[in-house]
N, C-alpha and C positions, 0 to 999 in steps of 0.2 A: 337154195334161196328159201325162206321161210316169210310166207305172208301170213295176214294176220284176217280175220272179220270178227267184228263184233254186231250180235243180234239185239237190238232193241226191242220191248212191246210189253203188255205189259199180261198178266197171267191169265194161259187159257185162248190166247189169240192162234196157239202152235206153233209156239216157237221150240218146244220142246220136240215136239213131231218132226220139227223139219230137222234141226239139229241131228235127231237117233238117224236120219237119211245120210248123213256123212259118214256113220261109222261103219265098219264092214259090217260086225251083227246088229242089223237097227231093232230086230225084234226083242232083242234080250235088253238095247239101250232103251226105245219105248215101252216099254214092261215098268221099269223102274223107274225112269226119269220124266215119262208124261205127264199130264198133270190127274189124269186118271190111273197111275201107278204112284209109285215112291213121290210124295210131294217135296223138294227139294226146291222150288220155284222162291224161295227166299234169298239164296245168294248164288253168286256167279258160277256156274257148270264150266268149266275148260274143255273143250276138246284137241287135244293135241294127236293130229294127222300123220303119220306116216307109212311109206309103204313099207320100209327096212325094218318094223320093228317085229323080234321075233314072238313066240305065243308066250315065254315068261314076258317078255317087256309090254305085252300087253294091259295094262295095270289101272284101277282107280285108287287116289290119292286125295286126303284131304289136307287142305291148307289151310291151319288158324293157328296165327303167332300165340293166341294167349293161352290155348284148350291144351289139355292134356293129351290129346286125339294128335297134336298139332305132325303131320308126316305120315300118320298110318296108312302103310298099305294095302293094296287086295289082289289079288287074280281078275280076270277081267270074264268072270265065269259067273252061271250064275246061281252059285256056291259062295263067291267071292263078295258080291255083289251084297246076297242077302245078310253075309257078313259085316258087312262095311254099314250097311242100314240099323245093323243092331247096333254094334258101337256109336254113330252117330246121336242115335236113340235113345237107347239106356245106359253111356259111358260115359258122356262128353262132358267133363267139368272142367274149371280152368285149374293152369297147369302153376308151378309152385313158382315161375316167376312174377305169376300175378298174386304178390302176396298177401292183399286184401282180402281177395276173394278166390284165395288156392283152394279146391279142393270141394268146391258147392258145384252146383250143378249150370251149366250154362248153353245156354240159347245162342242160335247161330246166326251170327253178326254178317250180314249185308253189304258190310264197306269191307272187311276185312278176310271174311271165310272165302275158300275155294276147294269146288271138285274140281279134281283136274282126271281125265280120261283120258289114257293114251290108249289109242287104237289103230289100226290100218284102215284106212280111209275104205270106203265103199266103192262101187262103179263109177257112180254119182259123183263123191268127191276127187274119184282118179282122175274123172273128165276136165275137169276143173281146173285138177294142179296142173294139167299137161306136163312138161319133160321137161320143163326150170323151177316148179315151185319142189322143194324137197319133205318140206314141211306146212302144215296148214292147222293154224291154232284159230280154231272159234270158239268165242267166250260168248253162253246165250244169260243174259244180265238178270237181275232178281225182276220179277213179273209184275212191276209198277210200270207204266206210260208214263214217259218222259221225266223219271226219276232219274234227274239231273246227276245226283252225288253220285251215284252210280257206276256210272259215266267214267270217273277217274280211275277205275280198273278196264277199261278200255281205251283210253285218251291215245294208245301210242298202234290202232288199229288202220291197215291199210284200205278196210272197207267196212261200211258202216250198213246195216242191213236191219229195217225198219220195217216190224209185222203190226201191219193198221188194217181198221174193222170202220164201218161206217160210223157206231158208236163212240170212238176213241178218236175221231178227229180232234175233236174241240181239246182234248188234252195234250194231244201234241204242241195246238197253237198254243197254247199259252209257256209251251217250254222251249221251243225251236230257237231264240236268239239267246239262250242260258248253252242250247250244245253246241249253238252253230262255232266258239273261239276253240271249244275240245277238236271236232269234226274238220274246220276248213276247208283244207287244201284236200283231204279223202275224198274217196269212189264213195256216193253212198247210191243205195237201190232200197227201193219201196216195194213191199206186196202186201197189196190189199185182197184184205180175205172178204171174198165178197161170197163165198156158200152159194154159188148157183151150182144147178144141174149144168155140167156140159157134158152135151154128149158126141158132137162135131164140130167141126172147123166154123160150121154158119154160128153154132150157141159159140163158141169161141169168140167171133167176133164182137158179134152183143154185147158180151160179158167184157170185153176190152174195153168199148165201145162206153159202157158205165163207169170203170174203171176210172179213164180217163178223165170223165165227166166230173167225178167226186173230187179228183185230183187236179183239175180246172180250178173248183170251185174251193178246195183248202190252199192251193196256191193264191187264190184272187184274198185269200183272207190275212195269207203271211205277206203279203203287199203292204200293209198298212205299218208293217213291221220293216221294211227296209229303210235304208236312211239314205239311199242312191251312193253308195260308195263303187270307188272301181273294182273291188272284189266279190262282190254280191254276187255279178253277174256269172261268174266262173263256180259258185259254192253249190253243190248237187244237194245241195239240202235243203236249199230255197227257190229250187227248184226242182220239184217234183215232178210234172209231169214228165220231160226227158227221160226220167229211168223209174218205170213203176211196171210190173206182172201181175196181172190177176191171179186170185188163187180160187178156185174151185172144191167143190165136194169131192172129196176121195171116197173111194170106196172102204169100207171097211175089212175086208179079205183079199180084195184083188187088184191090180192096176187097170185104173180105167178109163176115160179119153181123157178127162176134164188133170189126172195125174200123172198120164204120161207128156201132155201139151205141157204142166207146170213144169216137169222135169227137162224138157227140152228148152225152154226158157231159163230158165235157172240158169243153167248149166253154158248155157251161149254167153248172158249176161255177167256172170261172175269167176268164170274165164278170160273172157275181152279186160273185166274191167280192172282183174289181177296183173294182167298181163301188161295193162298201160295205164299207169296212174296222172288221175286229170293232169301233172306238170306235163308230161309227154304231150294230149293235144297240144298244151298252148306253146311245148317247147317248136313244133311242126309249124304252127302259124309263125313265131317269133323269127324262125330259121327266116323264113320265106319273105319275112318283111324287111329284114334287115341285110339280106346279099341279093336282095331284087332290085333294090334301091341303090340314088346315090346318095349317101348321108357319110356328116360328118362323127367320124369314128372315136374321136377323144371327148365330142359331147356326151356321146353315149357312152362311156366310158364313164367318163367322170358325173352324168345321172346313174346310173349305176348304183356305183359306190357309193354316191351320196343317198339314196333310199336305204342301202343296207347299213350302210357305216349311222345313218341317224338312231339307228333302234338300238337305244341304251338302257340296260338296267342298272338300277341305283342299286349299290353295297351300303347302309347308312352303318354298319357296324366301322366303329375306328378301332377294335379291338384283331391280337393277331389269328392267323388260320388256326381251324381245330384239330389239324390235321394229327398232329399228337396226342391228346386226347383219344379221338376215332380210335388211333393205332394199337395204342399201349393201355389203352385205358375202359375200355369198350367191350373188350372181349369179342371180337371179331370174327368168323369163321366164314371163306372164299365159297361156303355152299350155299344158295338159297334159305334151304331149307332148316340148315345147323346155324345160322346166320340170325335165324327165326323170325327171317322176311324183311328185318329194319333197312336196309342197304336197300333193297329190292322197291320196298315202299317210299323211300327218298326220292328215288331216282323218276320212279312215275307220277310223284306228288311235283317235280320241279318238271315233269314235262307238260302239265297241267297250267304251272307258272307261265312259262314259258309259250305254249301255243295263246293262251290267253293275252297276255301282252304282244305279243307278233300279231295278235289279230288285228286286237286296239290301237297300237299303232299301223298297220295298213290302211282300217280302215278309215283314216283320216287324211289319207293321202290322196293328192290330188294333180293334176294335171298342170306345170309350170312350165307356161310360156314363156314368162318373162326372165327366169332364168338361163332356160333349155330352149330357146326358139328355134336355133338348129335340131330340134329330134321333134318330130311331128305329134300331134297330141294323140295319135293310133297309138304310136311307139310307146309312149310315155306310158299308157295303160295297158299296155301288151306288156314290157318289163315288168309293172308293179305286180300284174296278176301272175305272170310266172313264177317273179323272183317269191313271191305270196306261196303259194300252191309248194316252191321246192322247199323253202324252207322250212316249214310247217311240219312236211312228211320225213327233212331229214332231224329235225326233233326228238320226231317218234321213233327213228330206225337208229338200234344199238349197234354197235360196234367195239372190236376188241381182235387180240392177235390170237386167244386159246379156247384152248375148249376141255370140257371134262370127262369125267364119267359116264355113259350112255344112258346110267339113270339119274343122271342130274338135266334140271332144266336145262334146254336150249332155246333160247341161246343162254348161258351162264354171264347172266347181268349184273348180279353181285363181283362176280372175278374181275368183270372188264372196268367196273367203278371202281375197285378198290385197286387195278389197275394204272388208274386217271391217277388217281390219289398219289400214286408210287414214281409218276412217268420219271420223276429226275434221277430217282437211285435206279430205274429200268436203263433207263438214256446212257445214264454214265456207265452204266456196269456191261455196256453192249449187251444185257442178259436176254435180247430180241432173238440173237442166234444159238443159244443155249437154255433148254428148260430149265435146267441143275441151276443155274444161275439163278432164273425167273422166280423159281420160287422158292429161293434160300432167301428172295427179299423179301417176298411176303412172311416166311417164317418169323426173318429178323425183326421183322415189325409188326410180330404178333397175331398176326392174321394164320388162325389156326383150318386145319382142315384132315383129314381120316383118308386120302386118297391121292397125295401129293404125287404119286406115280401115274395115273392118268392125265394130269395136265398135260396137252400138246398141244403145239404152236397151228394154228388154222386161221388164218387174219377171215374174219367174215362181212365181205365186201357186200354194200348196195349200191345200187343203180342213183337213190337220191346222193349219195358221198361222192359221186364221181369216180368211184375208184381211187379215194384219197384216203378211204380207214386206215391203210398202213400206216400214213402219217399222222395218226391222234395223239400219238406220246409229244411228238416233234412240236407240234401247233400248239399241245400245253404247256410244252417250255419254250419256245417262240413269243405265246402269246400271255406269258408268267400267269397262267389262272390259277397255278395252285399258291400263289404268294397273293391270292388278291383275299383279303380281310372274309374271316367267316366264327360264328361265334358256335355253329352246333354242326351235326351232323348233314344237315339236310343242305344247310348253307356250304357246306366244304363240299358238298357230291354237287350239287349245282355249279361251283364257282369251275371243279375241275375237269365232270365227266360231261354233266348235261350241257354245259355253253360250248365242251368241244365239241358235242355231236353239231350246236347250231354252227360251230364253226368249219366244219367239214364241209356243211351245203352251203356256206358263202363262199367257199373255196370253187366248192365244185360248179356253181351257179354265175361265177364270176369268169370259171377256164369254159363255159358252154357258149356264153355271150362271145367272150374274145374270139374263141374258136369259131363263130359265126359269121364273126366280123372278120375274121381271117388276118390277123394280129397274132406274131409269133410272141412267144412268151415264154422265159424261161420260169419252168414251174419251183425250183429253190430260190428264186427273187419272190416269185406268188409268196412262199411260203414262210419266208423271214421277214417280207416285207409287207404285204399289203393285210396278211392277218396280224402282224404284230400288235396294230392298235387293236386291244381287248376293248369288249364290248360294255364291260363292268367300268362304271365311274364312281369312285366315293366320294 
């Protein structure tokens, strides 16, 4: 399982400090990436977690589509290191398919650069993943407070983790209903660096004790910013105080009460809150409401459906798929990185689109008596804020049947979109039980790659899909997305990979309800029939 955090805050608050705590050597990642080492605090740092990787795959990488730099790698040494800071430094110009400006010198871009770090996680981050997470990728963002755009290289985060200072309140207020459509349905957790002295469990609680106070008092202020809708009430980021940690003065050489208390908190908080993602509470309450009761099973039923099946987006293109183009015309390659990030960047730009209008429309959803008067108005906003919460998160979580090269991203988001793209010459060709097959298609349709013999089949299941990723080829030609009108790239990976992820969590959010309500159901009816109707209207 591969979770996700992304760190918010803006530079200098420590987020870079807390960060180097994830990785096995934090000494040698605080050296270079603090803000009093290597300043790097302009674009997004990657850390990608795991315990299996061996000491070559331990590696820093930078990611920029347009630099000449764009893939270089390093040693994760700190040989490597001081390597990787030269080139950045004195190398980095754009690369010849920016042919304006090939070959001058350039500055590192915010929305688009990335370190990414793979490393073996520390004590600290092993506690964390416990024995299901396998991978753990946190992205700490460029060091502006509540830079919004920012945001969109994290949008697809299982937990959203905000470093606030007393000073930096007021900056958040004025950004928190700009993150709250990216965030939603997420775990998010607050720590406020408040720099006290602690030295015991009594200065501990004091220090909580303000904590909270600040945190009273920036909650009473995001009040004036809610609109009373029924998802508010469930969104951790409009509500602060439930999950906020003091952070304290560390010591500068040695662990000391005030940083071993932050470590034991930490570590309880972002554990639990990996391990159960907000759907999970409300799915527990939901359970309990609806088999404790006697209610009528086809109203709820058919509310249901009727909340999800309303949320439509408009296609205004009457022009056909680009899907030809992309293929033959594109110059395509199944790698991230040889792909040179465009696939990669679609795909996170339309789950930006997409959490954002799932918001919009929730939040205007309301409690209907006079349609539904059989399903009680608890129910009505216990569905809304579930079916809220799964959808949201299964948005964010990719899915696909393969997997790559050890040094290629994982999960390989590019393969699985261009994937989506392929489902009907996949479908038809059975090429599901055969790689040879798999990806003589991609070849035939241009989609080039240096490693075709590492691809194998791995279907990579999450908990928000139900266990229905197998089915995403199935639901895109069930549900014809790839025949549904798109004029570019972004709109073809929208119409094919990203709606079938939303489509996975109506699936699987539809077999949790039935299943609750104890309603047998053949799931190849679920799957021909009630996703048929595509969520795309031109």
């Amino acid at each position: 399982m591969i979770k996700k955090i992304g760190i918010v805050g803006r530079a200098r608050v420590g987020k870079s400090l807390l960060c180097s705590r994830f990785c096995e050597d934090s000494n040698l990642i605080r050296q270079h990436f603090a803000s009093d080492g290597g300043d790097f605090t302009k674009i997004n740092i990657q850390y990608v977690l795991n315990n299996n990787l061996s000491s070559e795959q331990q590696t820093i990488r930078f990611i920029s589509p347009n630099s000449s730099l764009n893939g270089i790698r390093y040693p994760l040494t700190e040989e490597g290191l001081k390597d990787f800071e030269y080139q950045i430094t004195h190398n980095n110009t754009f690369s010849k398919l920016s042919s304006e400006n090939a070959g001058e010198n350039k500055q590192l871009d915010p929305k688009l650069d990335v370190i990414e770090i793979n490393s073996r996680p520390s004590q600290l981050a092993t506690e964390i993943m416990g024995n299901r997470i396998q991978s753990l990728i946190i992205t700490d963002t460029p060091g502006v407070s509540g830079n919004v755009e920012g945001l969109e290289n994290i949008n697809d985060a299982d937990l959203y983790l905000f470093m606030m200072r007393s000073d930096n309140l007021s900056e958040y207020e004025k950004s928190v209903k700009k993150m709250e459509p990216i965030i939603g349905g997420a775990r998010v957790l607050f720590i406020y660096n408040i720099r006290d002295e602690i030295l015991d469990d009594i200065d501990y609680k004091e220090t909580l004790n303000t904590t909270i106070k600040a945190m009273k008092d920036f909650e009473s202020k995001l009040a004036i910013l809610k609109t009373n809708s029924i998802i508010e009430n469930s969104i951790e980021l409009l509500n602060p105080i439930k999950s906020v940690i003091p952070m304290g003065n560390f010591h500068k050489k040695r662990v000391n009460f005030a940083e071993q208390k932050f470590n034991q908190e930490l570590q309880t908080r972002l554990h639990n809150m990996l391990e159960k993602p907000l759907y999970k509470q409300e799915e527990n309450v939901l359970k309990t409401e609806l088999q404790n009761q006697i209610l009528d099973k086809g109203y709820i039923v058919e509310f249901t459906n009727k909340i999800i099946d309303d949320f439509h987006l408009i296609n205004i293109s009457n022009k056909p798929t680009y899907k030809n183009h992309y293929l033959h015309h594109e110059s395509h390659d199944r790698v991230m990185s040889r792909d040179n990030y465009r696939t990669l960047y679609d795909v996170n730009f339309n789950k930006g689109i997409l959490l954002s209008k799932l918001h919009e429309y929730f939040s205007k959803l309301s409690v209907n008596l006079n349609s539904y008067s059989n399903v009680p108005a608890q129910l009505q906003e216990l569905i809304i804020k579930y079916t809220y919460s799964r959808l949201s998160l299964a948005i964010k979580k990719d899915c696909g049947h393969t997997l790559g090269h050890h040094f290629e991203s994982n999960p390989p988001v590019t393969m699985w979109a261009q994937e989506a793209i392929l489902a009907e010459e996949i479908i038809s060709n059975s090429a599901l039980i055969n790689s040879s097959i798999y990806t003589s298609i991609f070849k035939k349709n241009g989609i080039t790659s240096a490693s075709w013999s590492s691809v194998k089949f791995c279907t990579i299941e999450h908990e928000e899909h139900g266990g229905f990723c197998k089915e995403k080829l199935n639901i895109i030609m069930n549900s014809d997305l790839n025949r549904v009108a798109s004029t570019n790239s972004q709109e073809l990976i929208l119409n094919s990979y990203n709606l079938a992820l939303f489509l996975l969590g109506k699936l699987a959010t539809l077999k949790t309800i039935y299943d609750f309500l104890g309603i047998s159901l053949n799931e190849s009816k679920l799957l021909s029939g009630t996703i048929r109707a595509t969520t795309i209207h031109n």
